[in-house]
C-alpha positions in Angstrom: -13.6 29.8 -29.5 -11.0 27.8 -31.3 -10.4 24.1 -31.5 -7.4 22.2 -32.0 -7.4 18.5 -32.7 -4.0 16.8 -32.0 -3.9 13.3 -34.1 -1.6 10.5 -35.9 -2.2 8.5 -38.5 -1.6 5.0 -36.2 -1.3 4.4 -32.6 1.4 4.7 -30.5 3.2 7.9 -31.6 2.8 9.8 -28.4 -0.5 11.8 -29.4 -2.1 11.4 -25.7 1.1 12.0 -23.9 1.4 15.3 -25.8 -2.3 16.3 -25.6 -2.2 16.0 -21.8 1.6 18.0 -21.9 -1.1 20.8 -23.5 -3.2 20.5 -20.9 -0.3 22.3 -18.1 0.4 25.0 -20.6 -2.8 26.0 -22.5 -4.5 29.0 -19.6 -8.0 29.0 -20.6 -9.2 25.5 -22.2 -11.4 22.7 -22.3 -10.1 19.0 -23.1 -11.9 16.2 -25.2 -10.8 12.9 -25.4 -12.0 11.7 -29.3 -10.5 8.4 -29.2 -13.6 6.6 -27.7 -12.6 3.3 -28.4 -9.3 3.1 -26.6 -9.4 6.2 -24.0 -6.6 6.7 -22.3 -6.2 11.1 -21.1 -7.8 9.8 -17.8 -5.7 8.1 -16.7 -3.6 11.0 -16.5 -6.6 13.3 -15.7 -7.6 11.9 -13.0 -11.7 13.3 -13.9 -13.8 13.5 -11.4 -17.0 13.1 -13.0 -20.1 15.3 -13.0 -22.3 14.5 -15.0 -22.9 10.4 -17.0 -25.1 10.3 -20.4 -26.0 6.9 -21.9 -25.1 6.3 -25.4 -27.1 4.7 -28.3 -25.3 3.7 -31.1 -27.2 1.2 -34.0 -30.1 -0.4 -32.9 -30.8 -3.8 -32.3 -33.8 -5.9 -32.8 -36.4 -6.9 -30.3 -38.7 -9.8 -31.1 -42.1 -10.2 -29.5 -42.6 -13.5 -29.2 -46.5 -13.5 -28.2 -47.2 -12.1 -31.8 -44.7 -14.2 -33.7 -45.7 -16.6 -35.9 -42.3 -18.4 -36.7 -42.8 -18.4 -40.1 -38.6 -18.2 -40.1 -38.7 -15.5 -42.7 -36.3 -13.4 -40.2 -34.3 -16.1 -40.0 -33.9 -17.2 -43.5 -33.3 -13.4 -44.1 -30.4 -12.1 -41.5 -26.8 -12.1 -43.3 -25.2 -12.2 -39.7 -26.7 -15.4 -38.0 -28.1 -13.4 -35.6 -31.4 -14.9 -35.5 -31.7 -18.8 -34.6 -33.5 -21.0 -36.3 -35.9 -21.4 -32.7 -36.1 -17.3 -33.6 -34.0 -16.6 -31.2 -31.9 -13.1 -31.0 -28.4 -13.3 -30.4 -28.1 -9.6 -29.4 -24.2 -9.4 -29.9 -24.3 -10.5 -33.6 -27.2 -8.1 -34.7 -25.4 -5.2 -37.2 -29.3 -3.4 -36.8 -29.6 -3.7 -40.5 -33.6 -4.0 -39.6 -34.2 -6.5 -42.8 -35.5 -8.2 -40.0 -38.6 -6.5 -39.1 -39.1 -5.2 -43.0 -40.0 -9.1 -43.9 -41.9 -10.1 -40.7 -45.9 -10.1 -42.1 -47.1 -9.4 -38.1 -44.6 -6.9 -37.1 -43.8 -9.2 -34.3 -40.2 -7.3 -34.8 -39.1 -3.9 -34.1 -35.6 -2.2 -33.8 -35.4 -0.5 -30.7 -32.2 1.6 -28.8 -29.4 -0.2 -27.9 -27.0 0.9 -24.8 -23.7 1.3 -26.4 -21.5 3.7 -24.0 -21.2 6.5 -21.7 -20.2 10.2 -22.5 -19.1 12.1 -19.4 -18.5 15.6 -18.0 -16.0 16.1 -16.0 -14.2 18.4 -13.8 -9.6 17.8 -13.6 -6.8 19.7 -12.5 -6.6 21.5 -15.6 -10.3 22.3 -16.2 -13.5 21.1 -17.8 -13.5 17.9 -19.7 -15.4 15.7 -21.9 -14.9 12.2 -22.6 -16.7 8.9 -23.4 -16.0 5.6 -23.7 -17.9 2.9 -26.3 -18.5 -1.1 -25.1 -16.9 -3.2 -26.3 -17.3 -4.8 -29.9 -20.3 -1.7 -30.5 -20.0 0.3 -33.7 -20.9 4.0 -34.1 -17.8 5.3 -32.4 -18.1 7.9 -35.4 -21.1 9.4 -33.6 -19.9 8.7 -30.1 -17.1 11.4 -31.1 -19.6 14.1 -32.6 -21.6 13.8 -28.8 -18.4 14.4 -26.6 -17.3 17.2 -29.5 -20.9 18.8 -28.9 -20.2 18.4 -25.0 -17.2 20.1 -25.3 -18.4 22.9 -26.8 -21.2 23.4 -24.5 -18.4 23.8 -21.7 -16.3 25.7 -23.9 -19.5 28.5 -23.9 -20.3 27.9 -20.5 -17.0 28.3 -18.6 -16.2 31.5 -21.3 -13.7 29.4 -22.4 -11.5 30.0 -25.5 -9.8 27.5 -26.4 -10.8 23.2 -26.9 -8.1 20.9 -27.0 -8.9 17.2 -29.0 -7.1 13.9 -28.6 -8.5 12.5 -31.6 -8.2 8.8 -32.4 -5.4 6.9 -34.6 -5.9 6.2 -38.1 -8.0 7.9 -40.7 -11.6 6.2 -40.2 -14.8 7.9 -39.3 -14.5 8.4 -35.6 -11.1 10.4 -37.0 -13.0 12.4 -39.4 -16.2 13.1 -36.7 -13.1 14.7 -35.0 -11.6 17.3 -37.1 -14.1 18.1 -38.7 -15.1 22.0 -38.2 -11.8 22.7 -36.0 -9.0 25.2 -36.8 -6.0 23.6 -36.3 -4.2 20.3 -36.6 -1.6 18.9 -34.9 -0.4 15.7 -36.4 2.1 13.5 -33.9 4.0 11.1 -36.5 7.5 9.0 -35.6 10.8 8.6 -37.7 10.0 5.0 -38.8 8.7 3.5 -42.5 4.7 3.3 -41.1 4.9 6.7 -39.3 5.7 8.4 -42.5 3.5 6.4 -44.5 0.4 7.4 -42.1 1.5 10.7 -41.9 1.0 11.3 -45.6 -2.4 9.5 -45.2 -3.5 11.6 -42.4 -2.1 14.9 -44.1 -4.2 13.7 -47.0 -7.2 14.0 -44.4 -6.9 17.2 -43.0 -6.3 18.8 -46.4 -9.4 17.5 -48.1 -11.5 19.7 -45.2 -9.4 22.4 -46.0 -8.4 22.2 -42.2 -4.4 23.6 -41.6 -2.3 20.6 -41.0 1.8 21.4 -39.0 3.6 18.5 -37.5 5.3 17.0 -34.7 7.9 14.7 -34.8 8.1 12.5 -32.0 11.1 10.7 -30.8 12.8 12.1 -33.9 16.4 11.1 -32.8 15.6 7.3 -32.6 15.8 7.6 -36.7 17.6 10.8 -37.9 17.4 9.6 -41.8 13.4 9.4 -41.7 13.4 12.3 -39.6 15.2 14.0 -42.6 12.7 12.2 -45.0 9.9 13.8 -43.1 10.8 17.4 -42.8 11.9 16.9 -46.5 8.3 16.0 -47.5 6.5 18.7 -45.3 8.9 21.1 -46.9 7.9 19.9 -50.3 3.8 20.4 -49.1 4.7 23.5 -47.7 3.6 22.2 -44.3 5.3 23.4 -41.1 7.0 20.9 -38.4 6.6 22.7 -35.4 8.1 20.1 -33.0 11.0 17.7 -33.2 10.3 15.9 -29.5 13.2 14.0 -28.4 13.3 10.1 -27.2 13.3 10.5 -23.4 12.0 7.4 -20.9 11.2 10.0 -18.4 7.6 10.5 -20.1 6.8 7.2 -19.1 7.6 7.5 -15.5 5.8 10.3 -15.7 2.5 8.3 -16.9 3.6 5.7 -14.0 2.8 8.6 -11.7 0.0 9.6 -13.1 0.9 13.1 -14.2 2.1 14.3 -17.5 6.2 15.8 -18.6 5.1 19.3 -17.5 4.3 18.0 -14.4 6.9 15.8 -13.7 9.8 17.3 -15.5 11.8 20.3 -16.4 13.8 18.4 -18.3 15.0 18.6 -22.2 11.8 16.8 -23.6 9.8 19.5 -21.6 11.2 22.3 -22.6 10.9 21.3 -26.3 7.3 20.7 -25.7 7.0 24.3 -24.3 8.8 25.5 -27.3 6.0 23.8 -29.6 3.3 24.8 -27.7 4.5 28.6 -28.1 4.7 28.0 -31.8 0.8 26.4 -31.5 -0.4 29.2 -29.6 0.5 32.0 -32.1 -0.9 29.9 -34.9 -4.1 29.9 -33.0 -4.1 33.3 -32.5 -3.4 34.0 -36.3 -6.5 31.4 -37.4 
């Protein structure tokens, strides 16, 4: 079983709309969507869902009033006001540091589970798929990403399937990291403009500190020919292969209007280049 995560170093470069190009061409696979605090492949998807699994990121603390003494020592003690001075928990401010229930003398306070999300299992039009998403304003998305990786991979084994195909998240934070680590391959989505090519160094920087092979697609590269040029100059210089030069097309978001992806929707120049990649992606896969 291989895994490919396809990523960018910011948001908005076209990673989903790729990812969910994939999902038309690759035969045998099983889709994750990583980026579980902005999901956005079901839309395109269309899951239906199988099976829902509650998520519990950091706890939270739970006072029992009955053996509190309101000696205000919780209070005087939380950094992030999220105890009143009535002791009082104000649930959405509570970072579940637990200093809170260390300086209570009558362990009137405990730190219990907190419901922070949903993973899912699903079934689409292209196969098995797991995805999740995290409330709002809730932290741990890091560990949010390892469950719908693990999910994944249990389909992967189940359905005999051979290949799993990330969206990972934007940027280069922990939820990023909790999605390429382990994998095979990387596909990194960057754009011809100043912060594209900054974020794709910083990504690139990412992938090749776990040792994980890093080739790139350049979205949109006609919108910019001169950064284009800047960018296949500096994957030259890393010895890192551009596999993709997509080009600006507004047909790929009619497509998303319609709720299918540029396979689907067109056989137009921007899907035929995507094929081409994808040809290019597969033999790498079959070489790792």
């Amino acid at each position: 079983m291989k895994q490919l995560t396809v990523i960018s170093g910011k948001g908005g470069t076209g990673k989903t709309s790729i990812t969910a190009a994939f999902a038309s061409l690759a035969k045998n696979a099983v889709f994750a969507d990583c980026d579980v605090d902005a999901a956005d492949l079901h839309l395109i998807f269309k899951p239906e869902i199988k099976k829902t699994m509650g998520f519990h990121g950091l706890k939270v603390a739970d006072i029992d009033k009955e053996k509190c003494i309101y000696c205000k020592k919780c209070f005087e003690s939380c950094k992030f006001d999220a105890i009143t001075k009535d002791i009082h928990l104000i649930k959405q401010s509570c970072e579940g540091c637990g200093v809170c229930a260390y300086v209570c003398p009558v362990d009137a306070i405990a730190m219990v589970e907190r419901d922070s999300g949903f993973a899912y299992i699903s079934d689409t039009r292209f196969g098995p798929m797991a995805h999740a998403v995290l409330n709002t304003a809730e932290e741990a998305s890091g560990k949010l990403v390892t469950v719908v990786r693990e999910n994944a991979k249990k389909l992967a084994e189940e359905k005999k399937k051979d290949l799993i195909v990330i969206d990972g998240p934007p940027g280069i934070g922990c939820p990023v990291i909790a999605s390429l680590t382990g994998v095979d391959l990387v596909l990194v989505v960057t754009e011809p403009t100043l912060s594209g090519i900054h974020d794709l160094e910083r990504i690139l920087d990412v992938a090749h500190h776990f040792s994980i092979p890093a080739f790139v697609c350049i979205n949109k590269y006609d919108i910019n020919v001169d950064n284009t040029y800047k960018i296949e100059k500096f994957c030259n210089e890393k010895n890192i292969e551009v596999v993709g030069k997509l080009s600006y097309d507004t047909v790929i978001t009619k497509a998303m209007i319609n709720q299918k992806n540029i396979i689907e929707f067109s056989d137009g120049k921007l899907s035929r280049e995507i094929r081409e990649m994808w040809n290019k992606i597969q033999e790498m896969i079959r070489k790792t």
